[in-house]
N, CA and C atoms as a LAMMPS dump frame, in Angstrom:
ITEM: TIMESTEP
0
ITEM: NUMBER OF ATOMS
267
ITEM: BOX BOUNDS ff ff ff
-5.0000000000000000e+02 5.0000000000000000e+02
-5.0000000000000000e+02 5.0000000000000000e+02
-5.0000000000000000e+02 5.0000000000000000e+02
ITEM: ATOMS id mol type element x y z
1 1 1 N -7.978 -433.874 -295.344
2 1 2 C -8.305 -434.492 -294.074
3 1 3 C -7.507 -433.769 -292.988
4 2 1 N -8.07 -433.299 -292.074
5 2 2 C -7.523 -432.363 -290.714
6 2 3 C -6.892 -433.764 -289.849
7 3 1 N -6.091 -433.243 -289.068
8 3 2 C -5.582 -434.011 -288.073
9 3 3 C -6.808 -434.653 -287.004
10 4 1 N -7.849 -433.644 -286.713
11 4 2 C -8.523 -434.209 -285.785
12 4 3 C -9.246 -435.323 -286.176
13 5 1 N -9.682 -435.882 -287.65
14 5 2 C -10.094 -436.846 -288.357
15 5 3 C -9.486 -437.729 -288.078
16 6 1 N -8.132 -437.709 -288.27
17 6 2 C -7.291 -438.786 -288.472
18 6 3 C -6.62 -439.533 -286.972
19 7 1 N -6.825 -438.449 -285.694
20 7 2 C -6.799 -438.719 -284.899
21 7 3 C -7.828 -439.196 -284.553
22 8 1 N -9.131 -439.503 -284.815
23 8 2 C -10.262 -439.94 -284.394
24 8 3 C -9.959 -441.349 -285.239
25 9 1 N -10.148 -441.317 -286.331
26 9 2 C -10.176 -442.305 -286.826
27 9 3 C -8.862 -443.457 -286.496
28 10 1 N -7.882 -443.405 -285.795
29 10 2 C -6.948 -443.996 -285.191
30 10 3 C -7.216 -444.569 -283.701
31 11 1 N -8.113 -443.309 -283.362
32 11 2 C -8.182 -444.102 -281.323
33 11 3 C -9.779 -445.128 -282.392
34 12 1 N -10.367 -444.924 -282.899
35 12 2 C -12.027 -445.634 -283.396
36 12 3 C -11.503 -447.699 -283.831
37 13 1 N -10.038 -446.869 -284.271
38 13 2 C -9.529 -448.444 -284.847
39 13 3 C -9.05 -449.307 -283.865
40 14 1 N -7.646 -448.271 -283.12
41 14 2 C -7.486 -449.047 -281.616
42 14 3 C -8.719 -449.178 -280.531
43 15 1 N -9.585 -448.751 -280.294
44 15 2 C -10.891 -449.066 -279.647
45 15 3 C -11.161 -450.558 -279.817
46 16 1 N -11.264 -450.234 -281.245
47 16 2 C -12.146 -451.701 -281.721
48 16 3 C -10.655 -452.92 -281.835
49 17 1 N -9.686 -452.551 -281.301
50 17 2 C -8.658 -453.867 -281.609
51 17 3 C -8.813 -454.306 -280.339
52 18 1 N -9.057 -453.586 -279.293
53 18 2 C -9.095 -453.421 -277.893
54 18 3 C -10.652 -454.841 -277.594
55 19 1 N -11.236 -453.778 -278.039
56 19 2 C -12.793 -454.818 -277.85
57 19 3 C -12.574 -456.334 -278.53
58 20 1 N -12.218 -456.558 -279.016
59 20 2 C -12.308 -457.848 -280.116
60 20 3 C -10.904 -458.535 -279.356
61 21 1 N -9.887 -458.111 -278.837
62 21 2 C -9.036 -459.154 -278.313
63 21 3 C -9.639 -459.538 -277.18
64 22 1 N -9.458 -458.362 -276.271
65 22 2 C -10.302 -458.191 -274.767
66 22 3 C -10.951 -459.944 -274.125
67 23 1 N -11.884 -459.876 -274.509
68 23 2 C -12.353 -461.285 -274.583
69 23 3 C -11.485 -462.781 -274.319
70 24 1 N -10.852 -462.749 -275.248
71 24 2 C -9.87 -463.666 -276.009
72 24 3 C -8.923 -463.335 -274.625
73 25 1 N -8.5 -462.529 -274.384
74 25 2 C -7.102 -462.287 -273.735
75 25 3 C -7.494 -462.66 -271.779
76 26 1 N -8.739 -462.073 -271.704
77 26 2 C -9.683 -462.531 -270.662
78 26 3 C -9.833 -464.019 -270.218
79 27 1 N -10.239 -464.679 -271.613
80 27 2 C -9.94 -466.022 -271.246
81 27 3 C -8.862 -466.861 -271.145
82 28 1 N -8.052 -466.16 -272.085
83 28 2 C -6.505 -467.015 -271.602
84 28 3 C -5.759 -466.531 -270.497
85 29 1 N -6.196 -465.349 -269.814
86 29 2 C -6.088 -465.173 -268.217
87 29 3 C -6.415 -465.932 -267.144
88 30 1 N -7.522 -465.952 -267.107
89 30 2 C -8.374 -466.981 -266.222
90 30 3 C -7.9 -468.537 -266.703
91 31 1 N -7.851 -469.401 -267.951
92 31 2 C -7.445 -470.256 -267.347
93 31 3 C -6.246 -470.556 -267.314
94 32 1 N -4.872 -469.488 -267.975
95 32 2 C -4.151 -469.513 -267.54
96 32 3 C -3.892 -469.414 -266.037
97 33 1 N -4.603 -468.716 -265.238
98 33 2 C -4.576 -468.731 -263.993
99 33 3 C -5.371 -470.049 -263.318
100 34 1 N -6.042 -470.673 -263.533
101 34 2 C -6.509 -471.946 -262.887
102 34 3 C -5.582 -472.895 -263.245
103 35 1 N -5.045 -473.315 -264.31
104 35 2 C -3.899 -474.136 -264.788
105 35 3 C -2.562 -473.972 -263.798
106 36 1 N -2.574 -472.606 -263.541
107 36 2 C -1.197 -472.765 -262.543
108 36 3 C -1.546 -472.538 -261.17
109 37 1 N -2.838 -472.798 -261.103
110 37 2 C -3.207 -472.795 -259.333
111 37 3 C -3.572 -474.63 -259.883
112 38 1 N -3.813 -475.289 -260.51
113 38 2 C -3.372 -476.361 -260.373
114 38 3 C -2.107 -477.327 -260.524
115 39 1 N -1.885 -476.572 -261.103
116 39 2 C 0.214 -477.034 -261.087
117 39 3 C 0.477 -476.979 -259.689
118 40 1 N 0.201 -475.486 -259.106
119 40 2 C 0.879 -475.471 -257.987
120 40 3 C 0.59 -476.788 -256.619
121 41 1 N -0.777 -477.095 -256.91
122 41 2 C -1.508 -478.288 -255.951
123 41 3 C -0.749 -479.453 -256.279
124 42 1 N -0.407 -479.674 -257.7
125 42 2 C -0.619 -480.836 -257.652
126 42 3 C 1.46 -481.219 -257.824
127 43 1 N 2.05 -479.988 -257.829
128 43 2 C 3.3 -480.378 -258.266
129 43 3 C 3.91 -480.653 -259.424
130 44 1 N 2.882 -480.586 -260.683
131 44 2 C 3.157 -480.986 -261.908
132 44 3 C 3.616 -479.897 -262.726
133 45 1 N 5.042 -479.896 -263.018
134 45 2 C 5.82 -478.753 -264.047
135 45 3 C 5.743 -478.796 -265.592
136 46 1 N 4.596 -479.811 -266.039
137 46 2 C 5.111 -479.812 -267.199
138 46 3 C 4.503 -478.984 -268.686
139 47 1 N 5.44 -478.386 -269.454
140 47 2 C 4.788 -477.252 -270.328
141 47 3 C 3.585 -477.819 -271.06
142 48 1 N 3.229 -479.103 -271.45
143 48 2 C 2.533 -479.204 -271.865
144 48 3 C 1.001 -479.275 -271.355
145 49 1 N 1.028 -479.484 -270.044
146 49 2 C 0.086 -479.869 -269.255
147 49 3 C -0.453 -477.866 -269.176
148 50 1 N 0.372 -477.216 -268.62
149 50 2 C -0.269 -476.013 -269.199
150 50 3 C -0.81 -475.546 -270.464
151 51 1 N -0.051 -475.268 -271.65
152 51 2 C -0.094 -475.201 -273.053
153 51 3 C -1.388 -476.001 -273.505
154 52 1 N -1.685 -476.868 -273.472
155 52 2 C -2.687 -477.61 -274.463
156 52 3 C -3.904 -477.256 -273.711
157 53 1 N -4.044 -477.269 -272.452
158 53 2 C -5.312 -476.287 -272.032
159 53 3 C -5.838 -475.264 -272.268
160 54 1 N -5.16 -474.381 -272.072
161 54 2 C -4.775 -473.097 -272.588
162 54 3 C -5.265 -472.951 -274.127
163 55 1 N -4.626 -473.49 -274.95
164 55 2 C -5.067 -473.505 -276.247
165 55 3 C -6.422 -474.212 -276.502
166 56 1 N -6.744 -474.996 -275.7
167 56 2 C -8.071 -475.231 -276.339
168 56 3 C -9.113 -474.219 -275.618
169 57 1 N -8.378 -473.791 -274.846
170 57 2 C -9.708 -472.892 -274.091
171 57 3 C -9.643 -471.124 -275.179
172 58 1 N -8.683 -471.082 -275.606
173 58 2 C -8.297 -469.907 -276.677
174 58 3 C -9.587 -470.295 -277.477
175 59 1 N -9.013 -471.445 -277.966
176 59 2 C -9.91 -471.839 -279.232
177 59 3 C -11.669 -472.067 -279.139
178 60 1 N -11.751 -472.593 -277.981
179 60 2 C -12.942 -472.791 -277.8
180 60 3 C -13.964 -470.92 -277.597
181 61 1 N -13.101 -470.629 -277.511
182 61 2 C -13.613 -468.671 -276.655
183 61 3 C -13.672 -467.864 -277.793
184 62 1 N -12.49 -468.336 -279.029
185 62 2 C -12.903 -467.915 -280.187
186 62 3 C -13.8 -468.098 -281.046
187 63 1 N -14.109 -469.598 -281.129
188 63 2 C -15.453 -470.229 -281.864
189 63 3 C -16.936 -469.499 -281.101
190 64 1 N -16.456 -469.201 -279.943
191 64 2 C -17.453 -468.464 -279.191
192 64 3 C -17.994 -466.893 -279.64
193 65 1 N -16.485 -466.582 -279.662
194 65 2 C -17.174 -465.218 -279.77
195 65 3 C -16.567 -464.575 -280.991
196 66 1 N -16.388 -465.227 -282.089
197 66 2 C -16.171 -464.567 -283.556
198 66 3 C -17.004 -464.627 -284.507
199 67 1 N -18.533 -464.729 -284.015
200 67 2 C -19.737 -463.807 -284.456
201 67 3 C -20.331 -462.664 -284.277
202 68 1 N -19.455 -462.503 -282.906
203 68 2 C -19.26 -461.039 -282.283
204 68 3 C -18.305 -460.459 -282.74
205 69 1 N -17.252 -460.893 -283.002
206 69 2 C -16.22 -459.648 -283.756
207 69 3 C -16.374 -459.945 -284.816
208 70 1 N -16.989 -460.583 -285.829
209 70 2 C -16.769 -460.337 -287.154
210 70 3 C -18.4 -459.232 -287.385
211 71 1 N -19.352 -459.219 -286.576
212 71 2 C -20.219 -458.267 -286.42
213 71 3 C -19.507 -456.879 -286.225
214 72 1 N -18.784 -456.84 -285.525
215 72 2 C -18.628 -455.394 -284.739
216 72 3 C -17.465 -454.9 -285.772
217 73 1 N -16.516 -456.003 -286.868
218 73 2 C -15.73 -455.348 -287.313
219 73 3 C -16.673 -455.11 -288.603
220 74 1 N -17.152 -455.863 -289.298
221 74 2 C -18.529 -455.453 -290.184
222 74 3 C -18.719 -454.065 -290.28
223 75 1 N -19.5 -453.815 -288.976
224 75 2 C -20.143 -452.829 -288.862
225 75 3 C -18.959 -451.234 -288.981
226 76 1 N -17.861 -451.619 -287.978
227 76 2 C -16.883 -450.693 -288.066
228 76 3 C -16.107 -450.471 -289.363
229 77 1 N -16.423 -451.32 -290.621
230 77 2 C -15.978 -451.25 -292.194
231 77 3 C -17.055 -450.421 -292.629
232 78 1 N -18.046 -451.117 -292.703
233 78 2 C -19.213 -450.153 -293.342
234 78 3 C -19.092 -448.837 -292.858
235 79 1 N -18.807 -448.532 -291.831
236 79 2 C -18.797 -447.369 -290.967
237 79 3 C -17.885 -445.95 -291.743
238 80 1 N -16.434 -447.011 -291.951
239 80 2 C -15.533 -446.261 -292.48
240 80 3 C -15.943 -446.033 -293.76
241 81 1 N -16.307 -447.034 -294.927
242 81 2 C -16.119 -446.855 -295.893
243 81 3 C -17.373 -446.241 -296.627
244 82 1 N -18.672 -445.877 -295.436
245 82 2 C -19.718 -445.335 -296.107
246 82 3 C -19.459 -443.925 -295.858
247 83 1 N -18.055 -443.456 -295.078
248 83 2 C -17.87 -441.988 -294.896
249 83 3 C -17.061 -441.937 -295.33
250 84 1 N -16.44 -442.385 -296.679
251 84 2 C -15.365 -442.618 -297.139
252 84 3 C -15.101 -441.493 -297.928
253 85 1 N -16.064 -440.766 -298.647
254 85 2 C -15.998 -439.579 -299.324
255 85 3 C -15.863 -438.204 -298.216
256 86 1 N -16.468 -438.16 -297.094
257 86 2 C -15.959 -437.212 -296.631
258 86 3 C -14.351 -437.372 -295.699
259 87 1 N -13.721 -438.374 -295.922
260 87 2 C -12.119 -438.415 -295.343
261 87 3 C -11.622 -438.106 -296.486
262 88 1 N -11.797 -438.272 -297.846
263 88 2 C -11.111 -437.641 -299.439
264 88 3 C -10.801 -436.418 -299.227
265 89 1 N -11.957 -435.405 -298.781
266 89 2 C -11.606 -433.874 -298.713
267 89 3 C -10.523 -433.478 -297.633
């Protein structure tokens, strides 16, 4: 296996770690950011009042979209492992 393989096959993996959080990390942006533009209105400091939002909105974004990454990582297994004989040489 040449370096340029293995360098491909390294940015192909971080790509796809990239795509599949992306999402996820998107949404705990946004309502992390509405959660503390409502703290700030309303005066309320407390960790939990952030935190448990937050987490259900994680959770809810994952139930959402982990038919999409378990597709795209699927596909990116088969990918690897049906060219699996030419990374041997």
């Amino acid at each position: 296996m040449n370096p340029d393989t293995v360098v491909q096959l390294m940015r192909d993996a971080l790509m796809l770690t990239f795509w599949l959080a992306a999402p996820l990390l998107a949404v705990g942006f946004v309502v992390g950011l509405a959660i503390s533009l409502v703290q700030i209105a309303t005066s309320i400091q407390d960790n939990a009042v952030s935190s448990i939002p937050r987490l259900a909105a994680f959770l809810i974004a994952l139930l959402i979209f982990l038919p999409w990454m378990l597709q795209k990582t699927i596909a990116y297994t088969t990918a690897l492992l049906g060219d699996l004989g030419r990374y041997a040489r």
